[in-house]
Backbone as numpy.savetxt, mean C-alpha at the origin, in Angstrom:
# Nx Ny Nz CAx CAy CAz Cx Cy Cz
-3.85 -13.79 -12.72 -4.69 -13.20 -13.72 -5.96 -14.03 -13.88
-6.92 -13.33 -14.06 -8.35 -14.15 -14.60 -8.20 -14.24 -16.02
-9.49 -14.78 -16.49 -9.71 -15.97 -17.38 -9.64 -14.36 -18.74
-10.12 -13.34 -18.47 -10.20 -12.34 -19.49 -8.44 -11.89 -19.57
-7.63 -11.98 -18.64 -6.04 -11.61 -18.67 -6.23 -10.20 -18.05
-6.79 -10.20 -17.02 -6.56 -8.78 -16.15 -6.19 -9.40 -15.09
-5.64 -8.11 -14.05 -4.90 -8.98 -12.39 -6.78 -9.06 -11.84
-6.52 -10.25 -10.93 -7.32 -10.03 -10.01 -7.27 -9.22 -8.61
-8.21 -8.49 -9.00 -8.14 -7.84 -7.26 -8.86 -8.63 -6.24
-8.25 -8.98 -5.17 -8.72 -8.93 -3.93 -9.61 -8.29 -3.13
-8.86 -7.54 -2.79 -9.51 -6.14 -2.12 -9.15 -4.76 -2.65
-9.88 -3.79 -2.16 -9.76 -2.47 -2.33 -9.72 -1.99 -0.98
-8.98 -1.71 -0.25 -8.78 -0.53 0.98 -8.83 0.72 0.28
-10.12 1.84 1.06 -10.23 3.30 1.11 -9.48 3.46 1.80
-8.37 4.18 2.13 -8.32 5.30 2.75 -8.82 6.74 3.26
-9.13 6.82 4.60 -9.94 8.01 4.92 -8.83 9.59 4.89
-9.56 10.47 5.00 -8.70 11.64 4.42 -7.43 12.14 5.64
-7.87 11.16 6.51 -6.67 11.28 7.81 -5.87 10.00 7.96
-5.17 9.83 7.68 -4.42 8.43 8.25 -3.41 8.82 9.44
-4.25 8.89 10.52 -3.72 9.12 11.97 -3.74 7.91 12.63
-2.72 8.05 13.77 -2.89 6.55 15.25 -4.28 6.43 15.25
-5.18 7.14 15.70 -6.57 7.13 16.05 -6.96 6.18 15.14
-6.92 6.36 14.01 -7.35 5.23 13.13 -6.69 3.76 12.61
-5.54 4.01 13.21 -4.60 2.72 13.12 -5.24 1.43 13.24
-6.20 1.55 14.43 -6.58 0.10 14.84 -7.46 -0.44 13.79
-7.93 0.18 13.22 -8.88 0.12 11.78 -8.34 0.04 10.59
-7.19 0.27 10.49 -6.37 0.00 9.37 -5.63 -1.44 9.10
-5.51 -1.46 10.82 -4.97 -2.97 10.74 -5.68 -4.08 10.72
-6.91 -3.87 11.08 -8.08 -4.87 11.08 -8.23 -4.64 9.22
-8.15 -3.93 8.63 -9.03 -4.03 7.21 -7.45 -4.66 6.73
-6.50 -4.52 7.14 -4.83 -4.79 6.15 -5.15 -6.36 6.59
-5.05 -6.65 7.90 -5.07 -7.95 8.49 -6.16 -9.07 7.64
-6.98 -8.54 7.29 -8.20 -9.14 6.84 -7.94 -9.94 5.20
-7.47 -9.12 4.55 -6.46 -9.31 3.11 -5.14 -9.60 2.90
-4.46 -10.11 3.57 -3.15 -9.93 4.27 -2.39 -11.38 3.05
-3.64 -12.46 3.87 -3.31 -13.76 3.21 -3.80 -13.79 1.43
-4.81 -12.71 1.12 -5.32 -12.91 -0.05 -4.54 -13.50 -1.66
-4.96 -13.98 -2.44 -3.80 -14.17 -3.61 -4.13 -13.16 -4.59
-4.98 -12.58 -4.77 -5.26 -11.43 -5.94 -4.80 -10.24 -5.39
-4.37 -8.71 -6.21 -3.78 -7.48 -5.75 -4.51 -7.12 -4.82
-4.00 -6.28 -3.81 -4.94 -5.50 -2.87 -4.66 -4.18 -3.27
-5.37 -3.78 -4.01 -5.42 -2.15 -3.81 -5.43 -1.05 -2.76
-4.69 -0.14 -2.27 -4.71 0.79 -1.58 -4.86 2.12 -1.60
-6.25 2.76 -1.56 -6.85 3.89 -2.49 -6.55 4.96 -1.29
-5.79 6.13 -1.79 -4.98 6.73 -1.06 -5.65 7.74 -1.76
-6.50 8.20 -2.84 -6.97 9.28 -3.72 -7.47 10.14 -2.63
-8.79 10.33 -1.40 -8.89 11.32 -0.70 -7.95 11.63 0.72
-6.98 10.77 0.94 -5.80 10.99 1.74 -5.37 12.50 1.78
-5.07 13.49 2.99 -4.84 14.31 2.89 -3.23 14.67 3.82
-3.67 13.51 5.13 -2.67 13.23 6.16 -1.97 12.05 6.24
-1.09 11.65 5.97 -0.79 10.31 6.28 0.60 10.71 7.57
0.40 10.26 8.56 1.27 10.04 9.58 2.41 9.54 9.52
3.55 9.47 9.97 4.43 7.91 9.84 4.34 6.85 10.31
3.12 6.92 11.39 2.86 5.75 11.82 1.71 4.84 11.12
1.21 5.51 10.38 0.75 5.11 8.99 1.78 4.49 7.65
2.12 5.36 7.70 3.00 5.07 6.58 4.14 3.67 6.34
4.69 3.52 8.12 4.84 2.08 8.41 4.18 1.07 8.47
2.77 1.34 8.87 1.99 0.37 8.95 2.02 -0.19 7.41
1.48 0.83 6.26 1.51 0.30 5.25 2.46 0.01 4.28
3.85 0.70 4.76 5.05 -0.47 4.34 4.86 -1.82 4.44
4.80 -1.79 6.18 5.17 -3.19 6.27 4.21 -3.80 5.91
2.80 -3.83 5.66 2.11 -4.46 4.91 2.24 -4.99 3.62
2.74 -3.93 2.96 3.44 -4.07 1.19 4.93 -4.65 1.08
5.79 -4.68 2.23 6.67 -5.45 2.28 5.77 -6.92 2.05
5.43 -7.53 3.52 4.98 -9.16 3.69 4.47 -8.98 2.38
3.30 -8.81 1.89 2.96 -9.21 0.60 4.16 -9.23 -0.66
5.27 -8.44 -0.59 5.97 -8.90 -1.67 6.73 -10.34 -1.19
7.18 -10.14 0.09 8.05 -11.47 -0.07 7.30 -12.96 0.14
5.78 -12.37 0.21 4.74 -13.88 -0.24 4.41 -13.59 -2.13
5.31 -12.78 -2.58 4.59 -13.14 -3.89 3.74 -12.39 -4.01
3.03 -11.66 -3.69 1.32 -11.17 -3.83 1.39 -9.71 -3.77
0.63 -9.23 -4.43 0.78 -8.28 -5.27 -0.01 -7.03 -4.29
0.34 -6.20 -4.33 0.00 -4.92 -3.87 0.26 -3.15 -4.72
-0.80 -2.92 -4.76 -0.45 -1.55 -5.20 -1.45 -0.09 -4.74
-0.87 1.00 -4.58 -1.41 1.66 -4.14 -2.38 3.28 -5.19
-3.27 3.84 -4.95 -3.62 4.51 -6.18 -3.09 6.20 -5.37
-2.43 6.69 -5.90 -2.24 7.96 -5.22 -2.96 8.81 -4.32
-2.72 9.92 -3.76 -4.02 11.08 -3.36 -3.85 11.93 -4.33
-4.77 12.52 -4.16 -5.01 13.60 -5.42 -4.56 15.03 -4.27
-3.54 15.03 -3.25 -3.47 16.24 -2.66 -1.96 16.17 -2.80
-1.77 17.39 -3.58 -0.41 17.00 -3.42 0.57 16.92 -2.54
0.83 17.54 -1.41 2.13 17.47 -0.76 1.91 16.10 -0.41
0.66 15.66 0.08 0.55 13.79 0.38 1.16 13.01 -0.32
0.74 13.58 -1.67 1.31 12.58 -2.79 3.00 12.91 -2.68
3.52 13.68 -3.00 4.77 14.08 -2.28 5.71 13.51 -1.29
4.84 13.08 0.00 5.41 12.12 0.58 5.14 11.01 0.97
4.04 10.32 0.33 4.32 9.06 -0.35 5.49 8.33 -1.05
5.38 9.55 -1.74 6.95 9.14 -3.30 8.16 9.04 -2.07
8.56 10.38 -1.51 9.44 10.13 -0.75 9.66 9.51 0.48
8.77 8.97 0.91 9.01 7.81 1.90 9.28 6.38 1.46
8.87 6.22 0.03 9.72 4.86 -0.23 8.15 3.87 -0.15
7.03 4.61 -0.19 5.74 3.60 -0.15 5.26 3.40 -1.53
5.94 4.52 -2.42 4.80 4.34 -3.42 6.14 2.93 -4.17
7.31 3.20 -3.79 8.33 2.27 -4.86 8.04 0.65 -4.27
7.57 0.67 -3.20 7.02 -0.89 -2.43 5.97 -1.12 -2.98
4.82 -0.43 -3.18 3.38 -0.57 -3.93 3.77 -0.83 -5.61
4.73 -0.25 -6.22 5.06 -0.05 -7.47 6.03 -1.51 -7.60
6.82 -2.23 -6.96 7.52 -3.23 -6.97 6.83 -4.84 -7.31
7.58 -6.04 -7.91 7.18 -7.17 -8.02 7.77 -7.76 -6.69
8.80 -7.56 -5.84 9.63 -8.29 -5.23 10.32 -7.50 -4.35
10.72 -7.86 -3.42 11.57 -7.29 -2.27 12.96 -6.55 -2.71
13.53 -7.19 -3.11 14.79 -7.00 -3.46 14.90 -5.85 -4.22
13.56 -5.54 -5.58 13.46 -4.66 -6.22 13.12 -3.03 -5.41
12.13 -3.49 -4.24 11.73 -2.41 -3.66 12.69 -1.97 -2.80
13.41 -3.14 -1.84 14.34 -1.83 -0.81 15.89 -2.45 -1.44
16.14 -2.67 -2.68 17.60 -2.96 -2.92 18.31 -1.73 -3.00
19.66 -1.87 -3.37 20.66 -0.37 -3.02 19.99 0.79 -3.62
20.26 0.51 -4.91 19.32 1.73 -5.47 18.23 2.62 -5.20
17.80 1.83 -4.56 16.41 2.72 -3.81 16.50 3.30 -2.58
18.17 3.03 -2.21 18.01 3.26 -0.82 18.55 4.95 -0.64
């Protein structure tokens, strides 16, 4: 937290309205880049329309490592719904929504 008692952000990742392979390599260069950061990284998913699964792993496992370093990650929805839809049900938004590992893929969630 900063000195006013809000989180600090790090970064902000856009998301473009496709999250396809094609764009993977660009996703991992901007994830890679914030990876080590200590303030939240935001993940703005609001004009997302496609998210792939090979997306969608990518940014698990991104929001995994950051929980089990401690460091905070969260993601802001899309505003389309079936996206938003399967977000929830792939188990990304409860990793973005989590303090800790254990909380995000423990039994309950599974």
């Amino acid at each position: 937290m900063n000195q006013s008692g809000s989180k600090d952000v790090t970064a902000t990742i856009s998301l473009p309205k496709l999250v396809t392979e094609a764009w993977s390599g660009e996703l991992l260069r901007r994830l890679k880049a914030v990876q080590a950061s200590t303030g939240e990284v935001v993940l703005d998913a609001t004009r997302v329309h496609w998210l792939s699964p090979f997306g969608t792993i990518i940014l698990a496992d991104f929001a995994i490592q950051r929980l089990k370093a401690n460091r905070p990650v969260r993601i802001i929805m899309p505003t389309h719904e079936q996206t938003c839809e399967y977000v929830e049900s792939s188990g990304l938004l409860i990793l973005t929504r989590s303090t800790n590992v254990e909380d995000a893929i423990g039994p309950r969630n599974l």
